[in-house]
C-alpha positions as CSV (number, residue, x, y, z in Angstrom):
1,X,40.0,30.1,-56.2
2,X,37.2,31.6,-54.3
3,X,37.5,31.1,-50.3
4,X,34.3,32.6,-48.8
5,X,31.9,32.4,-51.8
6,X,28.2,31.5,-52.1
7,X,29.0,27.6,-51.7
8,X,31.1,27.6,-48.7
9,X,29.2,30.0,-46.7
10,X,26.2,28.0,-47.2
11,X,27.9,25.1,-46.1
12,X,29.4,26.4,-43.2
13,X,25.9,27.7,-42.0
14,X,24.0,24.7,-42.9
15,X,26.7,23.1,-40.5
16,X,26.5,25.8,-37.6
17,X,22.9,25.0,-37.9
18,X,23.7,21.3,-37.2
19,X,26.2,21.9,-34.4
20,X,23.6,24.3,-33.0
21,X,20.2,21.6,-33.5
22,X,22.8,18.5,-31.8
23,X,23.8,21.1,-29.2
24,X,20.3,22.1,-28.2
25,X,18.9,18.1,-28.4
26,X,21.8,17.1,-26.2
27,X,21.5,20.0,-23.6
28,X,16.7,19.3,-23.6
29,X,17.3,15.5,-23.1
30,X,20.0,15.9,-20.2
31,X,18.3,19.0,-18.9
32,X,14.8,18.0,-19.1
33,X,13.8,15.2,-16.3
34,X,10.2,14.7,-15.6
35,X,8.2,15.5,-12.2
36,X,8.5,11.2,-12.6
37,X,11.1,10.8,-12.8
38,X,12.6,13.5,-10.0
39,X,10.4,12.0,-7.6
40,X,11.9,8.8,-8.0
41,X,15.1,10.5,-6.8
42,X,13.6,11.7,-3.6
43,X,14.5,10.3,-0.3
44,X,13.5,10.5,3.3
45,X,15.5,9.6,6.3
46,X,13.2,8.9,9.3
47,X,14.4,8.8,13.2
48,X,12.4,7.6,16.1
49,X,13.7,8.3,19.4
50,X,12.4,7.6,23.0
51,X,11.3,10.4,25.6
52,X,13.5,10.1,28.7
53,X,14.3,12.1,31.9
54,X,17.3,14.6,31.5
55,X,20.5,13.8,32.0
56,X,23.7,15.9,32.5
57,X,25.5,12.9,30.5
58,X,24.8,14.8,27.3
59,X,23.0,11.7,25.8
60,X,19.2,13.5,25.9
61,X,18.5,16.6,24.1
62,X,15.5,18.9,24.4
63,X,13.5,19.0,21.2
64,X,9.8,21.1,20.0
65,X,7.6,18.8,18.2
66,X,4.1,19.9,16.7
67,X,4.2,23.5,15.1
68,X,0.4,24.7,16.1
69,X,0.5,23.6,19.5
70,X,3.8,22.9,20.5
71,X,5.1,20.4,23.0
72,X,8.4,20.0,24.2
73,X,10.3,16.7,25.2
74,X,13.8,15.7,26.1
75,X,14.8,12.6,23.9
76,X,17.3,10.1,23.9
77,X,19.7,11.3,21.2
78,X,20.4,7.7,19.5
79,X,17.0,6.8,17.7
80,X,15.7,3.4,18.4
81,X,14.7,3.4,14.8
82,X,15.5,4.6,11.5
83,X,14.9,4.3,7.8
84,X,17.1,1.5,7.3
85,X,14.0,-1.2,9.6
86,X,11.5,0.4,6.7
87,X,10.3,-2.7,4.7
88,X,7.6,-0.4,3.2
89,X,5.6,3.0,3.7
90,X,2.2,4.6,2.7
91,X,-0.5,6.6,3.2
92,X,-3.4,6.8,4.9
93,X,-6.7,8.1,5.5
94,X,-8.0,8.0,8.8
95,X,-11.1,9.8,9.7
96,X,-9.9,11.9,6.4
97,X,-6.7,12.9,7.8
98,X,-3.5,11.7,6.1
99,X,-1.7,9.1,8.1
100,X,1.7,7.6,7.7
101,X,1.8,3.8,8.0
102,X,5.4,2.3,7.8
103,X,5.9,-1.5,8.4
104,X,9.2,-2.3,10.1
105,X,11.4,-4.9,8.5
106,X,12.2,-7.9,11.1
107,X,14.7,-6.1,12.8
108,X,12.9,-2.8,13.2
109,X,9.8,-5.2,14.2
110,X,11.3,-6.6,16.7
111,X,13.0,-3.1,18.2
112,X,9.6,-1.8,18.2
113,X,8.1,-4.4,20.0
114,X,10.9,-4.6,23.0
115,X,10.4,-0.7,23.2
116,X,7.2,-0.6,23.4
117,X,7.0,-3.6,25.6
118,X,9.6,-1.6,28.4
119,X,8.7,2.1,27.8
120,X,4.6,2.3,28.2
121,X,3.7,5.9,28.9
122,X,6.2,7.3,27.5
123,X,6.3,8.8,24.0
124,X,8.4,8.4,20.9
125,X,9.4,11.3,18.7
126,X,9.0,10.4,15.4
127,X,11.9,13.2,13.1
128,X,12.1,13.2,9.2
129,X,13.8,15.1,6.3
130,X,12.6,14.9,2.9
131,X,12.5,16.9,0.0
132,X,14.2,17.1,-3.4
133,X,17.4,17.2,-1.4
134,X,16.1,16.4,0.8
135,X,15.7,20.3,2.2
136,X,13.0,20.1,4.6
137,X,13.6,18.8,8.2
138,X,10.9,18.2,10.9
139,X,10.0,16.6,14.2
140,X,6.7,15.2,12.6
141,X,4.8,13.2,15.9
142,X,5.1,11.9,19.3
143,X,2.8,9.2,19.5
144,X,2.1,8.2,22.9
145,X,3.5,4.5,23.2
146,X,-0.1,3.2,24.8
147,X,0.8,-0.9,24.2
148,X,3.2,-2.9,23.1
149,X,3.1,-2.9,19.0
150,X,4.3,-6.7,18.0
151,X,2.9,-6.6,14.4
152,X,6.0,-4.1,13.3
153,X,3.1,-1.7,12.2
154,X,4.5,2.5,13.4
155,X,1.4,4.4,12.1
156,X,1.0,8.1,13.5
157,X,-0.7,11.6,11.9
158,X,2.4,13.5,11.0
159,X,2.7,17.3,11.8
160,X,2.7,17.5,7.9
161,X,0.6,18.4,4.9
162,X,-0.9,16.1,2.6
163,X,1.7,17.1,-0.1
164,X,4.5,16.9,2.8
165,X,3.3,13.3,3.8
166,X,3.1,11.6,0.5
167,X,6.8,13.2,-0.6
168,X,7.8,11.3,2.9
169,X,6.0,8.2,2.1
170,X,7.4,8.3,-1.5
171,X,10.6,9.2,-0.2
172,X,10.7,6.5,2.5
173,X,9.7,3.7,-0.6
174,X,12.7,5.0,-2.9
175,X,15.4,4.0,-0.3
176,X,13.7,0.9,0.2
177,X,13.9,0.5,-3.6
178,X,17.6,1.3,-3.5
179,X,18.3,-0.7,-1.0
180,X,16.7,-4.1,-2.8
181,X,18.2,-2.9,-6.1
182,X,21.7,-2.8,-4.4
183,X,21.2,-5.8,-2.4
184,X,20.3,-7.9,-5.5
């Protein structure tokens, strides 16, 4: 009786070489996603808060907005808004400069509208993060709040590039995916 002759070790190689060939398919379809497919994954909070006097109450905070020319505001710390009033989000160009539009869903319409009906002149700060984790975090505007905004359109030029503003946008339009999905 031969134990490790010419047959067996064939066979037991040919069925390494199976365990190894499984092994490898398993580990390239669980390990491989596609740029796709991970940016469907990506999500983007958003905040918008209102500029207000300070207060020794601790419900303002100080905050920098704009990286090249920097401002400095003191904010309600609540937001007014945030990415759960986002019906939808997308680019756009404006005199060829990227621009975020967002429509409000009818809550976020209306909250726009009364605070931009009771706070003229003042301005809103406008924070995101987004990323693949999402790992970036930014004050991205401070639009000046010039008339009262009843369509439940927010468009402003973020502090962003143009690869930084479409992850936002796409990031913004995934949790508004989820959010259907779930709902249905």
């Amino acid at each position: 009786m031969r134990l490790l002759g010419p047959s067996n070790m064939s066979r037991q190689w040919h069925q390494f070489n199976l365990y190894l060939g499984i092994g490898v398919l398993i580990l390239a379809l669980a390990g491989c996603q596609t740029a796709e497919s991970r940016a469907r994954k990506e999500i983007t909070t958003l905040r918008v808060h209102l500029e207000v006097r300070p207060e020794p109450t601790g419900q303002t905070d100080t905050i920098t907005v704009f990286r090249e020319n920097p401002v400095e505001l003191t904010i309600e710390k609540s937001p007014f808004l945030t990415e759960v009033h986002v019906a939808s989000a997308k680019l756009v160009e404006v005199f060829g400069v990227p621009t975020i539009q967002i429509q409000l869903n009818r809550s976020g319409t209306w909250l726009l509208e009364q605070y931009t009906t009771a706070y003229r002149g003042r301005r809103m700060a406008i924070f995101s993060q987004f990323g693949k984790q999402p790992d970036r975090a930014r004050w991205l505007a401070a639009p000046l709040i010039r008339q009262r905004i009843a369509d439940g359109f927010l468009v402003f030029t973020p502090d962003a590039s143009r690869e930084e503003a479409e992850r936002i946008v796409r990031g913004l339009n995934n949790l508004v995916a989820r959010r259907k999905a779930r709902d249905f």
